[in-house]
C-alpha positions as CSV (number, residue, x, y, z in Angstrom):
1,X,306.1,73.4,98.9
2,X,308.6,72.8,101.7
3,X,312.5,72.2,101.4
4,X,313.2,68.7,103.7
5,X,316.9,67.4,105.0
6,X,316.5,63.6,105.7
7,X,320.2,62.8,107.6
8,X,320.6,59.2,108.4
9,X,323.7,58.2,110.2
10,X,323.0,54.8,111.2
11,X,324.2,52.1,108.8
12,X,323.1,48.7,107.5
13,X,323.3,47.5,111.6
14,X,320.2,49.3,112.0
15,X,317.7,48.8,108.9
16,X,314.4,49.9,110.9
17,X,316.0,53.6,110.8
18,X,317.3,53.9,107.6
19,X,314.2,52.3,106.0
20,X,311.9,54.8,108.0
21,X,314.1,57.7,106.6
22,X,313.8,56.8,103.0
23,X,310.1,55.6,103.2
24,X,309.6,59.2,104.6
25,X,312.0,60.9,102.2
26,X,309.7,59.1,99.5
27,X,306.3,60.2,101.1
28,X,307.7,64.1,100.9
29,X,308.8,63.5,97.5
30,X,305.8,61.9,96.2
31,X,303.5,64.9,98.0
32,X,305.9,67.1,95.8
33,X,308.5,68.5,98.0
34,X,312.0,69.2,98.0
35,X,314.0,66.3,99.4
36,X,317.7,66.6,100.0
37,X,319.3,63.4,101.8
38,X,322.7,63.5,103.8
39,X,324.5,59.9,105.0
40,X,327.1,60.9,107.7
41,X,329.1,58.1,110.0
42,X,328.0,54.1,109.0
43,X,325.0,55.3,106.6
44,X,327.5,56.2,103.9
45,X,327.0,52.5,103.1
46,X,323.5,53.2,101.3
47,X,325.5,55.6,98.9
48,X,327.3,52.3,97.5
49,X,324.9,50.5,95.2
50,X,324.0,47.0,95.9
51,X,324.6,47.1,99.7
52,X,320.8,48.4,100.6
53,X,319.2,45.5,98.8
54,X,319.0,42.7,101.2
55,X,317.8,45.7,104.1
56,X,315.0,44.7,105.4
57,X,313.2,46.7,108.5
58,X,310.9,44.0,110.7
59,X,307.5,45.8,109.3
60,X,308.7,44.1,105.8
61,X,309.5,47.6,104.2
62,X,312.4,47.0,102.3
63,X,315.2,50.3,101.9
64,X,315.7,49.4,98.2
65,X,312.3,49.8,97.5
66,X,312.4,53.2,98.9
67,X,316.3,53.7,97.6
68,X,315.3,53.0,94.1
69,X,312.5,55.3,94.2
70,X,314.4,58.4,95.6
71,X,317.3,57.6,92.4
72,X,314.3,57.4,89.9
73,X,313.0,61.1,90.9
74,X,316.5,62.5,91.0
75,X,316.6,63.1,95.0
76,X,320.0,63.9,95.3
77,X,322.1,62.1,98.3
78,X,325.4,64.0,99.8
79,X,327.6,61.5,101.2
80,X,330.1,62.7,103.9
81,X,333.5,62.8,102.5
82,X,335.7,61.9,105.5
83,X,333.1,59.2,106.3
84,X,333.1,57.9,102.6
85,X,337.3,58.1,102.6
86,X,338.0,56.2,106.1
87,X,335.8,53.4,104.5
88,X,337.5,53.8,101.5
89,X,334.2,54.2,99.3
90,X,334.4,56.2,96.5
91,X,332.2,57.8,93.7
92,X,332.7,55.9,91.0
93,X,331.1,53.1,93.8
94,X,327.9,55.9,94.1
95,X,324.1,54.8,92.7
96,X,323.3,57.5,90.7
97,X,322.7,60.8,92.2
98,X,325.1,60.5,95.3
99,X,328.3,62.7,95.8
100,X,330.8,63.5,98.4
101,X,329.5,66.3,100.3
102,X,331.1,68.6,103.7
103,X,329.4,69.8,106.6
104,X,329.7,72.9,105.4
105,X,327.1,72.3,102.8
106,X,325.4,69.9,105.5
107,X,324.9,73.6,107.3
108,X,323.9,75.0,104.7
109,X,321.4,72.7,103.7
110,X,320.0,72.4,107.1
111,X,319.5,76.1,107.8
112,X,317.4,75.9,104.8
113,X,315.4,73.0,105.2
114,X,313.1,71.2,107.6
115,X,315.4,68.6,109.1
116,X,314.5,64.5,109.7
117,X,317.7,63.0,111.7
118,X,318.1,59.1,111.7
């Protein structure tokens, strides 16, 4: 099986990306790969529970449907830790699974992996 690195940086402005990046992040999962997810920039807002549940792409595909799949299996989400602070989110604010990550480990993930960008 393959390692994938879904990074979504788009926030809840733009719900037809970060739907597509989660539905895909589930589709990889669900054929049994490795999924990794990294929010940098406005899409640190899906690390905060409650705030995906009203996004709603125009196809109908709804991001918590896809959200409270990738929590369910585990899929661990790093949040970017400057983006996180200037919006004054923190971890205790996280659905399960996500923590404050750096682009070190962003790098590192990405040199490993098969990368989706969002």
């Amino acid at each position: 099986m393959e390692k994938f690195l879904f990074v979504l940086s788009r926030g809840l402005e733009d719900p037809v990306r970060a739907t597509r990046a989660f539905q895909l992040a589930k589709v990889a999962k669900e054929k049994g790969h490795e999924v990794n997810i990294f929010l940098v920039d406005d899409a640190v807002s899906y690390a905060i529970l409650g705030l995906a549940d009203s996004v709603m792409a125009p196809t109908g595909d709804n991001a918590k449907q896809y959200l409270d799949y990738l929590v369910s299996q585990n899929v661990p989400f790093f949040v970017c830790t400057p983006c996180a602070r200037t919006r004054l989110f923190g971890e205790d604010q996280f659905i399960e699974g996500a923590k404050l990550s750096t682009a070190g480990h962003l790098i590192d993930l990405a040199a490993e992996s098969k990368v989706f960008s969002f």
